[in-house]
C-alpha positions in Angstrom: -143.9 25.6 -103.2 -140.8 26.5 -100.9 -138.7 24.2 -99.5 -138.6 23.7 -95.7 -135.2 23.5 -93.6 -133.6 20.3 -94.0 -133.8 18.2 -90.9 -131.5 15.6 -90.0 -134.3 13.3 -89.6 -136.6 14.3 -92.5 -133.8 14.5 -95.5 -135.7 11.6 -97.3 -139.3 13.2 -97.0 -137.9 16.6 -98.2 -136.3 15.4 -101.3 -139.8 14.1 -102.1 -141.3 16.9 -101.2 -138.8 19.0 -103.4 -139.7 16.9 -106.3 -143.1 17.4 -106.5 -142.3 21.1 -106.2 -140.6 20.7 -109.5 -142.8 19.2 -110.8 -145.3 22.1 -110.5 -141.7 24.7 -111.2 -141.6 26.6 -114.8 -139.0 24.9 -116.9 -135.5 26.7 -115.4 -134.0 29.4 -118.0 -130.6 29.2 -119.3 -129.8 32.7 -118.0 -129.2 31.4 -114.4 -126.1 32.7 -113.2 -122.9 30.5 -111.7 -123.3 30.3 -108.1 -120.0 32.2 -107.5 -118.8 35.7 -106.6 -115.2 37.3 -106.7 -114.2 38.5 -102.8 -111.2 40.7 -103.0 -108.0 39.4 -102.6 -106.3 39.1 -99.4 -103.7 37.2 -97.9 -104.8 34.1 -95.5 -102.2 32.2 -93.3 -99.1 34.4 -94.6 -99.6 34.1 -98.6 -102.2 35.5 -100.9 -105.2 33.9 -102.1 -104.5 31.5 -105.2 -107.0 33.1 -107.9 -109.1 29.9 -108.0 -109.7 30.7 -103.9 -111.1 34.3 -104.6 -114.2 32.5 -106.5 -116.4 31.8 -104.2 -119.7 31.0 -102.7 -121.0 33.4 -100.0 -124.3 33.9 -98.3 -125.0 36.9 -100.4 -125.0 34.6 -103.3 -127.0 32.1 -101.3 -129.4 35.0 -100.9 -129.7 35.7 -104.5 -130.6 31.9 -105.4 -133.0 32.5 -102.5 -134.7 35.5 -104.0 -134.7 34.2 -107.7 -138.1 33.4 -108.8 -136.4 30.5 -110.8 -134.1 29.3 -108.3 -136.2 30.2 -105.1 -137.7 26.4 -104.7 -134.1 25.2 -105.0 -131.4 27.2 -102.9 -132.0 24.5 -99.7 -130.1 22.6 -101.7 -127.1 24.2 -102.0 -126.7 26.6 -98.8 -124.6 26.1 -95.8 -124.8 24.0 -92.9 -126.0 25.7 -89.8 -127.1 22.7 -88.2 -123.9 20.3 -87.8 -124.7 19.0 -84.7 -127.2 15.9 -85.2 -127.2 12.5 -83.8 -126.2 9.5 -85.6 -129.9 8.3 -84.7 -130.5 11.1 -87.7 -129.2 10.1 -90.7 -130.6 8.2 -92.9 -129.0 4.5 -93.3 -127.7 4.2 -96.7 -126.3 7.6 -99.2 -129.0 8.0 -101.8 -128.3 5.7 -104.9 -129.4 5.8 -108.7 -132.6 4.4 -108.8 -133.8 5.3 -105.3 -137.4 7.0 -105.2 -135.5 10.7 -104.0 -132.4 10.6 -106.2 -132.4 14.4 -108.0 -134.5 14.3 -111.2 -132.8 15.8 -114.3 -134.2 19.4 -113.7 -132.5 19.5 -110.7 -129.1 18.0 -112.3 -129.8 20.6 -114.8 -130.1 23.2 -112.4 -126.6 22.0 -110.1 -124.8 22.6 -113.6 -126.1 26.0 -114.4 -125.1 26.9 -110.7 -122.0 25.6 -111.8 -121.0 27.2 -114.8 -121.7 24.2 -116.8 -119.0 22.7 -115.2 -120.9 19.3 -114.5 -120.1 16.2 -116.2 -122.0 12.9 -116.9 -119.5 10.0 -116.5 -118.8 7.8 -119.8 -116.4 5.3 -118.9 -113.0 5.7 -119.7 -113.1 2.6 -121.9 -116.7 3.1 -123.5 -115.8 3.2 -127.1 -114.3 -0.3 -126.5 -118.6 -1.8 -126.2 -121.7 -1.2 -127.9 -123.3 0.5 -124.8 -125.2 3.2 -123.5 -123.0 5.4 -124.5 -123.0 5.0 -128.5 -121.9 2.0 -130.3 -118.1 0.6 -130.5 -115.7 2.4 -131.8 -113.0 0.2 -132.3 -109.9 2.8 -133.4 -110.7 5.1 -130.3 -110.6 1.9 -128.2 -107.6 1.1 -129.5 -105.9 3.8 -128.7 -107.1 3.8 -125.4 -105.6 -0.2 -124.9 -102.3 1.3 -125.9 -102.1 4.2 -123.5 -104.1 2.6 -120.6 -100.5 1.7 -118.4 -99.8 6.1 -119.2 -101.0 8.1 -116.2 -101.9 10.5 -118.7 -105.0 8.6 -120.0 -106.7 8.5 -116.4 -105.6 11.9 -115.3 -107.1 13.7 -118.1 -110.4 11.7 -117.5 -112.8 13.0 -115.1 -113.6 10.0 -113.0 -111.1 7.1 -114.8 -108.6 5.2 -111.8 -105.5 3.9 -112.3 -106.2 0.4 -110.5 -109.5 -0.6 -112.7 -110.4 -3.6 -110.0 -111.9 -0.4 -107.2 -114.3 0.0 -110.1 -115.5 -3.6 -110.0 -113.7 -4.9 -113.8 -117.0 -3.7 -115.4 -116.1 -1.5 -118.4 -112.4 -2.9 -119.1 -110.0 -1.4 -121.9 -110.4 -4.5 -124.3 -110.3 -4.5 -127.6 -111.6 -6.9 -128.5 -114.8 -7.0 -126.7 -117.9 -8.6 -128.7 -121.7 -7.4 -128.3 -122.1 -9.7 -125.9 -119.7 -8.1 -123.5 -121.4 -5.5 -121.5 -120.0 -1.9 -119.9 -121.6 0.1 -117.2 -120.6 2.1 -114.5 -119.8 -0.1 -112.3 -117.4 1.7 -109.2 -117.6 5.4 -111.5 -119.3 8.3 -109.9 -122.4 9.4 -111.7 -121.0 12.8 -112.6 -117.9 15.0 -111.5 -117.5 18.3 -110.9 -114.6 19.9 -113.1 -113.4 22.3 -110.5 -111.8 25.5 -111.4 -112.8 27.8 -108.1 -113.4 27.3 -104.8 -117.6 28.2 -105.3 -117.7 25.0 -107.2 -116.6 22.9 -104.7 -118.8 24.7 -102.1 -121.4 24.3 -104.0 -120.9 20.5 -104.8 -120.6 19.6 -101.3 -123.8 21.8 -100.3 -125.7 19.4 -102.6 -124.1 16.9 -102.1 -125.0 16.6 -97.9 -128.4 17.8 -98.4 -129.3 15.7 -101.0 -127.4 12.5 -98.9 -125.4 11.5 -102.3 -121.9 9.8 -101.8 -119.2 12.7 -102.5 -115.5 11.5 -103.5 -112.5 13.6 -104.6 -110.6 12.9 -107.7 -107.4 14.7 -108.8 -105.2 11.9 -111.0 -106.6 8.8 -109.7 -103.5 7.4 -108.5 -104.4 5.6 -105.2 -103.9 2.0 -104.8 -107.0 1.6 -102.4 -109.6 3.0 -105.0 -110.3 6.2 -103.1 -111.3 8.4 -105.8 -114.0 5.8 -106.9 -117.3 5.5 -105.3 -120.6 3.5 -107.5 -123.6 6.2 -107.3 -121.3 9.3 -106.5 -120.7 12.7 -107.1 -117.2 13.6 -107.8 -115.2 16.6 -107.5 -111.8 16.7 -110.3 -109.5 18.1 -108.6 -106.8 18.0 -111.0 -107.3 21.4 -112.6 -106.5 23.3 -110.1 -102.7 23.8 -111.3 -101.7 27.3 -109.9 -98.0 27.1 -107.8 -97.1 30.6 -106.3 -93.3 30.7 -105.2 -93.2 32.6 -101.8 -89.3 34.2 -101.2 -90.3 35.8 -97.8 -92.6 33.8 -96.3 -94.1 34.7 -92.4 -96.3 32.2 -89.9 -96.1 31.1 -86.3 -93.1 29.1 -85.9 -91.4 29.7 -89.4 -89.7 32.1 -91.5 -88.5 31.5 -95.2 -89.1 30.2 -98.5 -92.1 28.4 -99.7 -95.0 27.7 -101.8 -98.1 28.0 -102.4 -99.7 24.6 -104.3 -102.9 24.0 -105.3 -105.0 20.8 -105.3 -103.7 19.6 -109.1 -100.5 20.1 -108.7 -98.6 16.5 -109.0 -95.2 15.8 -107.2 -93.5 15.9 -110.8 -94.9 19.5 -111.4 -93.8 20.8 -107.9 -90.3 19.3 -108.3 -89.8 21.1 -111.1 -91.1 24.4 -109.5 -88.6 24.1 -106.4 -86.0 23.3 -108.7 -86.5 26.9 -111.5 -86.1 28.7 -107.8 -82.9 26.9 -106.6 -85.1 25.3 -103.5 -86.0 21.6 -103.1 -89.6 20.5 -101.0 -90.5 17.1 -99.9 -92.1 15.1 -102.5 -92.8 11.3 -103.0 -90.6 9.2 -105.5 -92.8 8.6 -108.6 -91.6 6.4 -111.5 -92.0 7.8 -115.2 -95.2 6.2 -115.4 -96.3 7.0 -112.1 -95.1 10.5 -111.9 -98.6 11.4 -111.6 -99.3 11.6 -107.8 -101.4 14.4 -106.6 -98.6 16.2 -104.0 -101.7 17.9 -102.2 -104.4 15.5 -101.7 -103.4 12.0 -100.5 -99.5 12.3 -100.7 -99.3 15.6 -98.4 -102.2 14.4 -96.2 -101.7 10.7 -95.7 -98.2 11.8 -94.1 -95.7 11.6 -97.7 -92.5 9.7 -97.1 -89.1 11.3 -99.5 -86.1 10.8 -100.3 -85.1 14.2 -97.5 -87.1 13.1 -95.0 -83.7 11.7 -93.0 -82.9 15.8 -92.8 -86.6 17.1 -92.4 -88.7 14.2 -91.7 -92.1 13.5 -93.6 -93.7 15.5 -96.0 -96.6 16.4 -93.7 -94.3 18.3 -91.2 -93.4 20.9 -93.9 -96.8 21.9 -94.6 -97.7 25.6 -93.2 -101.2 25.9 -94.2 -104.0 24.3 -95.8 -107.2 26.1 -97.5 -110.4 23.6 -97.4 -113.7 23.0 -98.1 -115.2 21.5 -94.6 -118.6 19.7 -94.5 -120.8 22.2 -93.9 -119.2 23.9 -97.3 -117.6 27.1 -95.4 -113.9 27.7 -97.3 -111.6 28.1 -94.2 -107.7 28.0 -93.1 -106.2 25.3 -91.7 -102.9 26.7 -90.1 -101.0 26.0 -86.4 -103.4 29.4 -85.6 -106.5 29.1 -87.0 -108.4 25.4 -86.7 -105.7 23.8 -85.4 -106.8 20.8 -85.0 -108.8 20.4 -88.2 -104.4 21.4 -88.8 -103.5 18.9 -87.0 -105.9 15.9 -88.6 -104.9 17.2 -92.7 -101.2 16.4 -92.1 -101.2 13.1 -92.0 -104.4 11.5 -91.1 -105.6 10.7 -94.6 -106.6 11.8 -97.6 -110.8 12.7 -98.5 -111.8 12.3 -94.8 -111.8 16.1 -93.5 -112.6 18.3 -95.9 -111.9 19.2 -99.4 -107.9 20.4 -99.6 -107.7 23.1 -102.4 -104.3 24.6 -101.7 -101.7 23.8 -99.3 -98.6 26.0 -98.6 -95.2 24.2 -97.7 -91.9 24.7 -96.5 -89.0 24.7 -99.3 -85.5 24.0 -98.7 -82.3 24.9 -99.9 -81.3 22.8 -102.9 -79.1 20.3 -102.2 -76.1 18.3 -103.6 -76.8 14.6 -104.1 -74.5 11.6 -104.9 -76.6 8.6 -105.7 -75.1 4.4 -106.6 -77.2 1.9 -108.5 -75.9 -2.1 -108.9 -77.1 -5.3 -108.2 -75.5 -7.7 -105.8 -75.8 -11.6 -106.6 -75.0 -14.6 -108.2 -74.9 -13.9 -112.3 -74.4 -16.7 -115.0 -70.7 -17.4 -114.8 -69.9 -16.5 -111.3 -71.8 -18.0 -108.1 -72.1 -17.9 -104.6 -73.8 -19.9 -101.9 -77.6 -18.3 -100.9 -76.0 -18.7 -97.3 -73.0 -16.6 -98.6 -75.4 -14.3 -100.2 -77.5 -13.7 -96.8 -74.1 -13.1 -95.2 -73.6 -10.1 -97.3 -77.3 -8.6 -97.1 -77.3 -9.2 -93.4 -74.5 -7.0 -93.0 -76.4 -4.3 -95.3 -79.6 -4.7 -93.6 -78.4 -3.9 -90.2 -76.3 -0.9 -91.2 -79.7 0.8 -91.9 -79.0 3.0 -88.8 -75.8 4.0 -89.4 -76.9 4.4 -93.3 -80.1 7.0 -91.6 -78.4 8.6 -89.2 -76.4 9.9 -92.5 -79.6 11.2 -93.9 -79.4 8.9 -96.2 -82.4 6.9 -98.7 -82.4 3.9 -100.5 -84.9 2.0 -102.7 -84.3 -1.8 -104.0 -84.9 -4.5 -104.5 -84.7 -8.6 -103.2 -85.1 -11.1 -105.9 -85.7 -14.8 -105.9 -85.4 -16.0 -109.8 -85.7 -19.5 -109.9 -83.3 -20.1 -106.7 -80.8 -17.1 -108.3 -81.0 -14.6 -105.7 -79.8 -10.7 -106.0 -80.1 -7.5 -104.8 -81.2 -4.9 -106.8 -80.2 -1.7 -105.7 -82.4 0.9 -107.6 -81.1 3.8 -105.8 -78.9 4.2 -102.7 -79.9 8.2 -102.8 -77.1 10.5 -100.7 -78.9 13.9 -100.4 -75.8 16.1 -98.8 -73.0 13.6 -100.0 -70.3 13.7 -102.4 -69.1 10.6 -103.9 -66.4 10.4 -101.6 -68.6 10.7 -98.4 -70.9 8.0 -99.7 -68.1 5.6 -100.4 -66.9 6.1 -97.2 -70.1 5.4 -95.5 -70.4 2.1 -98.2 -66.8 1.1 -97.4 -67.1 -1.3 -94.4 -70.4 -3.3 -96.9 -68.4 -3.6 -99.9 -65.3 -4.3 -98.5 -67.2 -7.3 -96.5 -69.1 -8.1 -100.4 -65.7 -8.3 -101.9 -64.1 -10.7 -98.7 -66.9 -12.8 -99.2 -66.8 -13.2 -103.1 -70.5 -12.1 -103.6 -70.2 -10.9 -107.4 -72.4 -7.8 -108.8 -74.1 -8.7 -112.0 -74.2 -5.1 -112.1 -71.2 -3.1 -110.7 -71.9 -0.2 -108.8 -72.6 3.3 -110.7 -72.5 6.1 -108.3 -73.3 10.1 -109.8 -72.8 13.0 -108.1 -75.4 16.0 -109.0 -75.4 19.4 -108.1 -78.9 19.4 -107.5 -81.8 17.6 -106.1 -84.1 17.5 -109.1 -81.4 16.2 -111.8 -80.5 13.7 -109.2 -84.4 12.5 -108.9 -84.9 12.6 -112.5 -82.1 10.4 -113.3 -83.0 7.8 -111.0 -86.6 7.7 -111.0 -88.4 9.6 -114.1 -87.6 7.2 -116.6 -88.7 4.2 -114.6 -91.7 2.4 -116.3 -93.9 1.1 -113.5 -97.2 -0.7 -114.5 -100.4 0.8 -113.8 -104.2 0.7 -115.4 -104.0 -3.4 -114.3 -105.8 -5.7 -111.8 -103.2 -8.3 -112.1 -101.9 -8.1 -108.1 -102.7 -6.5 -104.6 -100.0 -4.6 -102.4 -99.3 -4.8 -99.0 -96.5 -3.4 -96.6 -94.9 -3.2 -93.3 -93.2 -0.6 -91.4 -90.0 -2.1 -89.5 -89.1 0.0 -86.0 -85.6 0.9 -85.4 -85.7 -1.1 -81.9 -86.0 -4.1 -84.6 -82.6 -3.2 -85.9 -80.9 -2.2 -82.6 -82.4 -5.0 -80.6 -80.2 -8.4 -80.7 -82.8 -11.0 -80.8 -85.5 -8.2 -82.7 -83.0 -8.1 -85.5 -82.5 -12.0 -85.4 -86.0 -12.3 -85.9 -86.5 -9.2 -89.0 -84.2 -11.0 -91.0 -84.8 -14.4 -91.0 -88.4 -13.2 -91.5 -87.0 -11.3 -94.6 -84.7 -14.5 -95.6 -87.9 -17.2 -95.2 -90.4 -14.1 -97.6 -87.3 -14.0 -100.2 -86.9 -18.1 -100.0 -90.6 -18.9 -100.8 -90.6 -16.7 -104.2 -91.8 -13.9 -103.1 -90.0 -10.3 -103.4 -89.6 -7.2 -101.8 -89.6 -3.3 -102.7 -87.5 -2.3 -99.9 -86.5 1.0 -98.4 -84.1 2.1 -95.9 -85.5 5.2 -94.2 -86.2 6.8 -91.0 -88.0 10.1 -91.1 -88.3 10.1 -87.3 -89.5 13.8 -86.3 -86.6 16.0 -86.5 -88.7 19.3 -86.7 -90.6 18.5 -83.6 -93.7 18.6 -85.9 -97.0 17.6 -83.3 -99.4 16.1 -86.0 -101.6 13.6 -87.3 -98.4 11.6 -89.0 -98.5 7.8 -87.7 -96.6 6.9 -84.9 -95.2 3.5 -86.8 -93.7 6.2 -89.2 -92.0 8.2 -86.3 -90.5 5.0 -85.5 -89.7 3.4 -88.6 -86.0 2.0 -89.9 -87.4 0.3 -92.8 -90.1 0.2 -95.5 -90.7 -3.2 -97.3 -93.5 -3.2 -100.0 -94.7 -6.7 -101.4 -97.3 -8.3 -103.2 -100.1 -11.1 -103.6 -99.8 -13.9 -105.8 -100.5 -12.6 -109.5 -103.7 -13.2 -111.2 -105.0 -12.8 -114.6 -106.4 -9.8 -115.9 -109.5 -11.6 -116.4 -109.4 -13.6 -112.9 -112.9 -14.3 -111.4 -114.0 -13.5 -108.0 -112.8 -16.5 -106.7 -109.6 -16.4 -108.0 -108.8 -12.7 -106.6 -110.6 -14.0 -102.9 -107.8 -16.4 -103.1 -105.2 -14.3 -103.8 -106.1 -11.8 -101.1 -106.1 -14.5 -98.5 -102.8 -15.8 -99.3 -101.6 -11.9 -98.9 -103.1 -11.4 -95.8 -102.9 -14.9 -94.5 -99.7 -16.1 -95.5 -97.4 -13.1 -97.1 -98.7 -10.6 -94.5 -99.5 -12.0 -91.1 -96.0 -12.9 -90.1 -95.1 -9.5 -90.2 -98.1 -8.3 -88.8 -97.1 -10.5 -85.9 -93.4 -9.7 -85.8 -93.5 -5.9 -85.9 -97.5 -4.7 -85.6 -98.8 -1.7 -84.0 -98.4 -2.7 -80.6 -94.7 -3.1 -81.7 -94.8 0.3 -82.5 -94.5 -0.8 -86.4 -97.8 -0.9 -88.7 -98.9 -0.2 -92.4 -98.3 3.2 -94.6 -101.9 3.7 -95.2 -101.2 5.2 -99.0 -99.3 1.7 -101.1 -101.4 -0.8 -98.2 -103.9 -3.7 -99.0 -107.2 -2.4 -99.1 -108.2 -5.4 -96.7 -105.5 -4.8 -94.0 -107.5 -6.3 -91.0 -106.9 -3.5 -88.0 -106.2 -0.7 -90.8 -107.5 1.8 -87.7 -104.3 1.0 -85.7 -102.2 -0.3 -88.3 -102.5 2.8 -90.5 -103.1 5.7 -88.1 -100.9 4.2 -84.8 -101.4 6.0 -81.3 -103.4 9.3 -82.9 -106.3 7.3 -84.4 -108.2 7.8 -81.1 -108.1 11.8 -81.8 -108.3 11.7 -85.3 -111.9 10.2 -84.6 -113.0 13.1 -82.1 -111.9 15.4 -84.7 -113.7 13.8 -87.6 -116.9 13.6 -85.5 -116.7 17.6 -84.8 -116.3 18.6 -88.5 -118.1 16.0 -90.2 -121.0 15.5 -87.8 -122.7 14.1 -90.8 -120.0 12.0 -92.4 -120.2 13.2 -96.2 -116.5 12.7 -96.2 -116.1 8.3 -96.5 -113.0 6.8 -98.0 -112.1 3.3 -97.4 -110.1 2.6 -94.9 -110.4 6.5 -93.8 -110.6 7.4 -90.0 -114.4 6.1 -89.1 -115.0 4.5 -92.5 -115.6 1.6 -90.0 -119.3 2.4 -89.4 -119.6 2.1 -93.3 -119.6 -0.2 -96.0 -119.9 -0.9 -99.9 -122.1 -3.0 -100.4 -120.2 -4.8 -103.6 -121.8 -8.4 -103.6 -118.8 -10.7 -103.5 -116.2 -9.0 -105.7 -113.0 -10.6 -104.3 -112.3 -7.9 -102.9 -113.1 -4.5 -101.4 -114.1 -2.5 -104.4 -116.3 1.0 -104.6 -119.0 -1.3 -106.8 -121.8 -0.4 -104.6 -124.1 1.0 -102.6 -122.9 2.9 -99.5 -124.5 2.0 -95.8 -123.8 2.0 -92.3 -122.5 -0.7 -90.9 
């Protein structure tokens, strides 16, 4: 019995058509072939195909599933789109969902992972060996060494479908041990099976099945997002993280740029393409990532929700230095995004968000020449034998806070932080990070700070420590790759806010910003606190928020901690104090219609006008451009440019988790 054309309207009926068809099928042979061919290499957008990119699927291959008596009832399922445009009217209401009459029966399962190469994996959840479950029975020295590395990116990135931030997968399967058999473990917020993806077919061929057959699709690399983005209950993930090729390009050619760069694919984390730039004497624009956090994909959500750095006072964000992107778009066609071909699919990937346009499997970016950096650490305040009024103490950080022009304009970066310990106040300066400085050049532009520190008899408790290095990466390491930072909890919930320059260069503006900062500090609450201002100084016309173009200052907080064990009560509270009390001031002091707003990658999940907030004056376009390649939204993250006509339906979980099923609104 063939399988007729998929209309939007008749997905549901054909899925139960196509099971009864296997029903009446011969049992499928394990001599099927991967769904894949080799095209010859070529070079696409000025670089050469990565090796993973000359895998792919093709409507020959399409053709051969078609003609194969074994495969003949099935290839519907996995061949392109030719019919994108449909009408929301269409679609069917909620993304199929275990348990529903047409979810795919295990023959066809069987089938997608002989298509595959065997490259299909059933979840088991990271922390399975900790319960008597499904999965086998407890196993308590495995689950002991999974409690001690659970906080080590290494543990979730070398799992197929494990997050860093266990509360997006609904606290269901937790890395105890010492669980009892009365404690349960499911799925919970895990897809039901990834994709280990080591060629482009794969991908094409996962996101063939997954529109035709309506099942959620998410994109995993390490599972570092703080928004639960690579989760999704009832899912079908691809694992990106595999995909580890890096191709240095010395004589690089597009539209609009001649030079060095590289070639990256979707695996690659910030730490690994550091080190790349650094073996060929360049630098590229990469995120700051602790020792234990070291593990952000550069590709996926860093590169395409926009990527702030410590050079983007000299070259702006980390989107503008992208040159090319190779995706995966909804209708499973492998194409190049570039300033000349899609543009405006181009124009969307750098900086409009992460898993929303199509499936990124190698971008190519602009590298630098490597640069000296001088870089000072100490903290400012009040230590045991030495004090200082809190007014004298805001006397000094005033004067700090509003040199952050002066301290931009001199392409300068700094990351600290403002501490309230029991009424002792300080300011912990992580990293004042001088890319282009020597040490006397920094001083200098220090000087008129410290001099006004020392008149005032503000003490350090640290004194300052200021290293000059040669080079970029050294300079990075040293300041950031032995950092622990915790992850693998559920303990707290971020939130942030983008301050404008006009809030530093305005009289009464600046008034306001710091005595906003001062009351935050005062109450017991701290701040992870950047000076930075990437502005645009490449002239770069994308998707990058307009708050960022704007922004003087990044200030990163938190809600009140809970336990690890908190109900869902206890986390609804919390989240209401963050976005009631922590959070709304600012969102009334400096929100979008200020021109500030929210970086959409370290935000609360629950940030209440996310679509402005996040995205700024190109949401509006981002929209038309989602609509014309994803006609059929298969692409939903939360929070993601119209994610708005969707929702997870968790149950009352606190907060937003990917515990659920997925409707429209």
């Amino acid at each position: 019995m063939a399988i007729k054309s998929l209309l939007p309207g008749a997905v549901a009926l054909s899925l139960f058509l196509f099971s009864f068809a296997l029903a009446q099928s011969p049992i499928i042979s394990a001599s099927i072939e991967p769904a894949a061919t080799t095209v010859p290499s070529s070079t696409v957008a000025g670089a050469p195909l990565l090796e993973v990119e000359t895998v792919q699927l093709t409507e020959a291959v399409i053709a051969r599933i078609e003609n194969d008596l074994q495969t003949t009832d099935y290839a519907k399922l996995f061949a392109f789109d030719s019919d994108a445009a449909v009408e929301k009217r269409n679609l069917p209401a909620c993304k199929t969902y275990p348990g529903d009459w047409n979810w795919p029966i295990r023959l066809v399962w069987d089938l997608f992972d002989m298509l595959l190469g065997g490259a299909l994996i059933p979840t088991v959840p990271i922390a399975a060996p900790c319960y008597d479950s499904k999965w086998g029975p407890k196993d308590q020295a495995k689950c002991n060494e999974i409690v001690a590395t659970f906080s080590k990116p290494f543990r979730h990135e070398d799992d197929p479908t494990s997050v860093m931030w266990p509360i997006f997968q609904g606290k269901t399967c937790l890395a105890r041990n010492n669980t009892t058999p009365a404690d349960t473990c499911t799925l919970g917020g895990f897809p039901e099976y990834a994709v280990k993806v080591e060629n482009v077919a794969q991908v094409q061929l996962a996101v063939n099945f997954a529109r035709t057959t309506n099942i959620r699709l998410v994109i995993k690399n390490t599972g570092h997002c703080y928004l639960g983005k690579s989760a999704g209950a009832g899912s079908l993930s691809l694992w990106m993280h595999n995909l580890k090729e890096i191709e240095f390009l010395p004589n690089y050619r597009t539209k609009g740029y001649t030079g060095k760069a590289f070639k990256v694919g979707a695996g690659v984390t910030v730490q690994e393409i550091y080190r790349a730039a650094e073996a060929q004497n360049t630098v590229v624009q990469g995120g700051i990532c602790e020792a234990s956090c070291c593990s952000v994909g550069y590709v996926g959500g860093y590169l395409q929700g926009g990527g702030h750095n410590p050079l983007s006072g000299k070259y702006g964000m980390a989107a503008d230095g992208v040159l090319a992107f190779q995706v995966v778009t909804a209708d499973g066609r492998f194409v190049t995004a570039s300033e000349t071909s899609h543009p405006d699919l181009f124009w969307a990937l750098r900086g409009g968000g992460g898993g929303t346009f199509g499936v990124v499997v190698s971008a190519t970016v602009k590298a630098f020449p490597n640069t000296q950096v001088t870089k000072s650490s100490f903290v400012l305040g009040n230590t045991t034998t030495q004090t200082v009024s809190q007014d004298v103490f805001w006397k000094g950080v005033r004067k700090y806070w509003e040199s952050f022009p002066e301290y931009t304009d001199a392409g300068t970066y700094s990351f600290f932080f403002l501490w309230n310990r029991g009424g002792q106040l300080s300011l912990d300066m992580r990293a004042f990070f001088a890319p282009g400085h020597t040490p006397e050049s920094l001083n200098k532009l220090l000087k008129p700070w410290f001099d006004l520190v020392n008149d005032l008899g503000i003490p350090f408790a640290t004194p300052p420590n200021t290293t000059h290095y040669d080079t970029f990466f050294p300079a990075y390491w040293a300041t950031w790759g032995q950092v622990p930072f915790p992850l693998g909890t559920s303990t707290s919930l971020p939130g942030n806010r983008l301050i404008p320059r006009s809030f530093f260069t305005d009289g009464a503006k600046l008034n306001a910003t710091f005595n906003q900062v001062k009351a935050h500090v005062l109450s017991g609450r701290h701040f992870v606190c950047y000076h930075q201002a990437p502005g645009n100084p490449t002239g770069a016309d994308n998707a990058v928020s307009s708050a960022w173009r704007n922004a003087q200052a990044f200030l990163v907080t938190q809600s009140p901690a809970f336990a690890e064990g908190a109900s869902q009560a206890e986390i609804r509270a919390a989240d209401q104090t963050l976005q009631n009390v922590i959070l709304a001031p600012w969102r009334q002091l400096a929100g979008a219609s200020q021109g500030g707003g929210s970086y959409l990658n370290e935000a609360t999940v629950m940030e209440p006008s996310w679509q402005s907030e996040f995205y700024g004056t190109q949401y509006p376009k981002l929209v038309d451009i989602k609509k014309q390649y994803d006609p059929k939204a298969l692409f939903y993250v939360t929070t993601g440019v119209a994610s708005d006509e969707w929702e997870v339906r968790d149950g009352e979980m606190g907060v937003q988790t990917q515990f659920g099923k997925l409707c429209r609104v």
